[in-house]
C-alpha positions in Angstrom: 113.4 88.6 -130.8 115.1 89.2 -127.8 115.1 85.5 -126.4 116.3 84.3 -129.5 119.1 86.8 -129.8 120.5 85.8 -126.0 120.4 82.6 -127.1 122.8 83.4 -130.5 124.7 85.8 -128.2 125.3 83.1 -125.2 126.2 80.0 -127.6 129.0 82.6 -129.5 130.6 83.3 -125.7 131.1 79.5 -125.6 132.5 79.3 -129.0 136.2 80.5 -127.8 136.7 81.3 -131.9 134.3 84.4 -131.4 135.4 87.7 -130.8 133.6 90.9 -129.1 134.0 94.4 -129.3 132.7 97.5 -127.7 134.1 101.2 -129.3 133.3 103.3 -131.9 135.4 104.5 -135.1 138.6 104.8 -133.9 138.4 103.6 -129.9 137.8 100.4 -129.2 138.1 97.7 -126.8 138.2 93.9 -128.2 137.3 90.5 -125.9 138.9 87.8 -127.7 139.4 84.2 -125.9 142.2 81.4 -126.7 142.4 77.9 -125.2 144.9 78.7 -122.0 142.6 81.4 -120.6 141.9 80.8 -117.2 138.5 82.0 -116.4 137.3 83.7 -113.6 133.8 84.6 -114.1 132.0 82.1 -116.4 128.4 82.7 -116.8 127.2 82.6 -120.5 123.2 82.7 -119.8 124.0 86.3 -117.7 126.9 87.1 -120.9 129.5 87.0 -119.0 133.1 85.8 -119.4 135.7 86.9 -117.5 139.8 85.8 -118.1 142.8 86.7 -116.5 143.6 89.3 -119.6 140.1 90.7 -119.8 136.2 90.2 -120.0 133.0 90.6 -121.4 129.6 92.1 -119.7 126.7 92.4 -122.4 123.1 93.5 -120.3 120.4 90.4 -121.3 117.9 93.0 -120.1 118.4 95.6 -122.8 118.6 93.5 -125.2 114.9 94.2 -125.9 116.0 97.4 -127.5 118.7 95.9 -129.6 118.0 95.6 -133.4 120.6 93.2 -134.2 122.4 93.7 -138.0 124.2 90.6 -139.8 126.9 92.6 -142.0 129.4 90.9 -144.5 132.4 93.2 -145.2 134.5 93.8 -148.3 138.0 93.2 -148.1 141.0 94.9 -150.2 141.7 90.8 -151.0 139.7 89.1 -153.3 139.8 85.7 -151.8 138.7 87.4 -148.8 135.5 89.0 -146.7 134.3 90.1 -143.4 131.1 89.3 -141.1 130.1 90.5 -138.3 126.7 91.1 -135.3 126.2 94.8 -134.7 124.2 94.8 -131.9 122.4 98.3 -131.9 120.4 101.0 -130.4 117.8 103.9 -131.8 120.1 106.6 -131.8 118.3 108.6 -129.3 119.2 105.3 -126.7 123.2 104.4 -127.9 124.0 107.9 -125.6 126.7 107.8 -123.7 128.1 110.9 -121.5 130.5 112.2 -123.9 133.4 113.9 -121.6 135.8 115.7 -123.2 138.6 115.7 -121.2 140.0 113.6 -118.1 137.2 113.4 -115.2 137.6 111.3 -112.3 134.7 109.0 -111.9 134.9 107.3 -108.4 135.5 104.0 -108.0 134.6 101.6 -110.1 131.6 99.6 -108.5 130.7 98.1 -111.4 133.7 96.0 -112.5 133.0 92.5 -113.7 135.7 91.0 -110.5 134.6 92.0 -107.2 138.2 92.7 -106.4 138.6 95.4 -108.7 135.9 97.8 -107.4 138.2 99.8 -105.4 139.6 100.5 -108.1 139.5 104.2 -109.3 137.6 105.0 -113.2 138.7 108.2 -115.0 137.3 108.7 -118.1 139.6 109.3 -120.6 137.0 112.2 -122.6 137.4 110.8 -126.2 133.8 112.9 -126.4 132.3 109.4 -128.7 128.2 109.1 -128.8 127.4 105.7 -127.6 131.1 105.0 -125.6 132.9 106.0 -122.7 136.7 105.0 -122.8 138.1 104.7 -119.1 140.9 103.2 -117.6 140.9 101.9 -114.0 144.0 101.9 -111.8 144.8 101.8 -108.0 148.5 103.0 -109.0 149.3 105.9 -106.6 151.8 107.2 -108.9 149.5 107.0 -111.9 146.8 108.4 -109.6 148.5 111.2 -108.9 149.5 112.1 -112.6 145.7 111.8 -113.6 144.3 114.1 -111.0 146.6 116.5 -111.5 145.4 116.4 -115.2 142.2 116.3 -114.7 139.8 118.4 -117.1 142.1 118.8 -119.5 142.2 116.8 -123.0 144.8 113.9 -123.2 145.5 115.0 -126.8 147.1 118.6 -125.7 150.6 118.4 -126.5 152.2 119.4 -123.0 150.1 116.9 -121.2 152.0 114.2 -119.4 148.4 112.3 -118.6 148.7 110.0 -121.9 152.6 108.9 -121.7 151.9 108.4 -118.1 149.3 105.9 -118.8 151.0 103.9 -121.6 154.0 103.1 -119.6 152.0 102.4 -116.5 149.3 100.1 -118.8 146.0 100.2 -116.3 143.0 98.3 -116.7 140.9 99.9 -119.7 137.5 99.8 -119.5 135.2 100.5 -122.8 131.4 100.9 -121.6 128.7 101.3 -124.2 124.6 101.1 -123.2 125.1 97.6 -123.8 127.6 96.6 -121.4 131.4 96.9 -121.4 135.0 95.3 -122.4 137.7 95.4 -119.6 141.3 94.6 -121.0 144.0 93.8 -118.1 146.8 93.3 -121.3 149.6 96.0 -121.7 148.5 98.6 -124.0 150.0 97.6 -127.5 153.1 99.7 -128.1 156.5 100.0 -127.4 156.4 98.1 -124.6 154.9 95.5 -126.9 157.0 95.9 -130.2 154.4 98.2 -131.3 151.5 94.9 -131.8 148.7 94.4 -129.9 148.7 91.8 -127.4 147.2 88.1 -128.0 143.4 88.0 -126.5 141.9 91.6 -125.1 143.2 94.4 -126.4 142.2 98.4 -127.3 142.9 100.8 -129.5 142.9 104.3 -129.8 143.8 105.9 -132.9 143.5 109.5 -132.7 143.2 110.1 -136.7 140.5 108.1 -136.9 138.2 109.6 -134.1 139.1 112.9 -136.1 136.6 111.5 -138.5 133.8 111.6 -135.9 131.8 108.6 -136.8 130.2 105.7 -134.6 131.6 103.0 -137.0 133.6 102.4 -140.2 132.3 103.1 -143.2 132.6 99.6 -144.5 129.9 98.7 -141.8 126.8 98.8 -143.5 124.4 99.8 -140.6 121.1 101.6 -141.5 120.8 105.5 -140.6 118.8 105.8 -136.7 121.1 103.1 -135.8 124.4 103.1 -133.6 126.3 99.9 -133.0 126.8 99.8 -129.5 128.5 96.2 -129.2 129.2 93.8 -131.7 129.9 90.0 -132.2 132.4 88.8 -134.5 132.2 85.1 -135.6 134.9 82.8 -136.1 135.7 84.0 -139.8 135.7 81.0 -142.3 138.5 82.6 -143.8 141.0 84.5 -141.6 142.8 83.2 -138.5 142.6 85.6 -135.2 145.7 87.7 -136.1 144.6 88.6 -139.6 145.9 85.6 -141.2 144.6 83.6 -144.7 142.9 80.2 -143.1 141.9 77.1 -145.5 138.5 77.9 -146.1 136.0 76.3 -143.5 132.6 75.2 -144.5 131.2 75.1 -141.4 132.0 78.3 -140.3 130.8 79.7 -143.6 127.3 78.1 -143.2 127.0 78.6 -139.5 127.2 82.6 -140.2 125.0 82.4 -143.3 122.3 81.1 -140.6 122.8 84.2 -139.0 123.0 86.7 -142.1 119.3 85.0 -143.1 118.3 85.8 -139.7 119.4 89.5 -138.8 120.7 90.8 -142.5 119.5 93.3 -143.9 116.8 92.4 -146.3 118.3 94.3 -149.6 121.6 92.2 -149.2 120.1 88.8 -148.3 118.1 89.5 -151.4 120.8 90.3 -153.8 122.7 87.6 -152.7 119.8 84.7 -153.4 119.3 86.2 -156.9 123.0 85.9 -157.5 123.0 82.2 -156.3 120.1 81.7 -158.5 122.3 82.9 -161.7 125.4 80.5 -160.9 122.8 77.7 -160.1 121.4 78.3 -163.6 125.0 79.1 -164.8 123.1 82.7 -166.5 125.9 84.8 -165.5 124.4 87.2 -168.2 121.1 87.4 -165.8 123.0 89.9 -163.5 124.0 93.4 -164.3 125.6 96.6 -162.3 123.6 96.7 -158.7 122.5 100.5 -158.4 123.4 100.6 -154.3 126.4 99.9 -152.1 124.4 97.5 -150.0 123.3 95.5 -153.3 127.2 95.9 -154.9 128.9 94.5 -151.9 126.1 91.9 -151.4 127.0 90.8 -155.5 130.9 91.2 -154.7 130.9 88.7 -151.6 128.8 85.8 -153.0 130.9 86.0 -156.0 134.5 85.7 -153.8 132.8 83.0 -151.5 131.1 81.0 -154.4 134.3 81.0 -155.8 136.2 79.8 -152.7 133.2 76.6 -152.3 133.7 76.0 -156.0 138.1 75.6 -155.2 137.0 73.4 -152.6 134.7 70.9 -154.3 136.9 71.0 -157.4 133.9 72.3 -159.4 135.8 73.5 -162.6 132.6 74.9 -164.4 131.6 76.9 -161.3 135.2 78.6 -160.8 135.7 79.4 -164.1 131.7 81.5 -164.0 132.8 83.0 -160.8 136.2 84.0 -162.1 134.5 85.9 -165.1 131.7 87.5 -163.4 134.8 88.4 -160.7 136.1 90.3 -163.5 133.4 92.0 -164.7 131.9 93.2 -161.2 134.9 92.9 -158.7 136.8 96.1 -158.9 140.3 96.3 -157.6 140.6 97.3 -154.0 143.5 99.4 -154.6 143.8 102.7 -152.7 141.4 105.3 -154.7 139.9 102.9 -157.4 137.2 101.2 -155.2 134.0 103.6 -154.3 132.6 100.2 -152.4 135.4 100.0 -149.4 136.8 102.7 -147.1 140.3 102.6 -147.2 140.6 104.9 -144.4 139.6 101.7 -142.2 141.1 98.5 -142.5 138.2 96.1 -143.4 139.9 92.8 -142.5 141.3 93.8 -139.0 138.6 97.0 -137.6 140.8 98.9 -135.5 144.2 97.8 -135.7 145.1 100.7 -138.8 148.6 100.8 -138.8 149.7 98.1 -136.6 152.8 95.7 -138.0 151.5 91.8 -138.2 
């Protein structure tokens, strides 16, 4: 399992399309690439990739203990869906230190560019289970602020640590069991017009790690696991800022692959026997699934069936889909849909919030 997952993992780093993320519900750090990068460290068969606004280090040698889960997400759209690699650990493995408050780590010998190991980690003590949220700086002025904060929270509301650090926008540093994201970007704001920057970026949204969960929700991840990285593939559907795309086949079918592969069993399931039905046009053959998993499964075959059948002009199939859309779709509209957590945003994960 493991060679074959560093192989899916190594051929997505070359695929520039692909995103990556390290963070839990509410903290995050994103690796995403674009044509004009300039690459510093490129070395896909050790999973790395290194730009000058921020880089990716996943460990090949854990990935033995990785169970990797294929997930498709509903989305509050209906001509829309997620998809998604959670790589993840037994829960008693995705541990990570859990500070609550600012420590000084040291410096930070294990940053992906040689030149930035000088530079000195603090942990920012977000207290998350499987992530530790730095930042990284060599900034007297900053240095000074943080030490003199040290071991308290950021979130107290007579600490200067946090306004200190968003106008001064240091390297941040997510690092899970399974590597880490390091994002060189400013820190979207109001230094930014209040949107995340193109390529790498974080967030942290303290309402949401008030929740206290590894992941959203809308994630479906089986209990005893934590998501301590994931891999998100070049959506056949959405453009990199959130955007509706023309609907691309090959995209579709290349994560499909991958959902047969590393889905989980009850969803790939449903979603054959829902195929079956609109291959036999017997939309009366499928009823009210009795689980999330199986629901969403039903709810996404339906809204991507729909979007092959636009595409091929196939009037019969559009006008099934449309029907069984009707009868098994619900609205996504805030409160009326006991399938999608509104508190997240399924779409975009992490950017809650955030003007487009």
């Amino acid at each position: 399992m493991s060679e074959n997952l560093h192989h899916v993992l190594k051929l997505q780093l070359l695929d520039i399309d692909a995103g990556w993320s390290i963070g839990s519900f509410g903290a995050i750090g994103e690796f995403h690439q674009r044509p004009c990068d300039i690459l510093s460290l490129d070395d896909p068969d050790q999973l790395i990739r290194v730009s000058e606004k921020g880089g990716l280090r996943l460990i090949p040698g854990r990935l033995a203990d990785v169970t990797p889960i294929a997930y498709e997400t509903l989305s509050r759209h209906p001509q829309r869906w997620g998809q998604g690699l959670a790589l993840c650990l037994p829960d008693n493995k995705a541990v990570a230190a859990r500070r609550s408050v600012l420590t000084e780590l040291g410096p930070d010998t294990d940053a992906l560019k040689p030149e930035d190991r000088d530079g000195v980690l603090f942990d920012m003590g977000l207290d998350q289970p499987q992530i530790d949220f730095c930042i990284r700086t060599c900034d007297p002025k900053l240095l000074s602020v943080l030490r003199a904060q040290t071991g308290r929270s950021l979130f107290e509301p007579d600490n200067p640590a946090m306004s200190a650090i968003l106008n001064a926008h240091p390297a941040r540093v997510v690092i899970s069991p399974l590597g880490r994201v390091e994002v060189y970007q400013m820190i979207g704001g109001p230094d930014t017009g209040g949107v995340s920057p193109d390529g790498p970026h974080t967030h942290v949204l303290p309402n949401l790690l008030r929740v206290n969960r590894t992941h959203s929700a809308n994630t479906l991840i089986p209990d005893g696991l934590i998501p301590c990285a994931y891999l998100h593939p070049a959506s056949p559907v959405m453009g990199h800022r959130g955007e509706d795309i023309p609907f691309d086949t090959g995209r579709f079918v290349a994560f499909q692959a991958l959902l047969d592969r590393f889905g989980l069993p009850e969803y790939v399931a449903t979603k054959t026997e829902v195929l079956s039905a609109l291959e036999a046009s017997r939309g009366d053959a499928l009823s009210e699934p009795e689980t999330r998993v199986k629901r969403v499964a039903l709810r996404n075959t339906l809204r991507q069936q729909a979007r092959l059948a636009e595409l091929t002009n196939d009037e019969a199939r559009t006008q099934l889909c449309a029907l069984l859309m009707r009868q098994f779709d619900r609205s996504a509209a805030a409160g009326q849909d006991p399938d999608l957590d509104l508190d997240a945003d399924p779409d975009r994960p992490g950017h809650e919030g955030e003007r487009s």
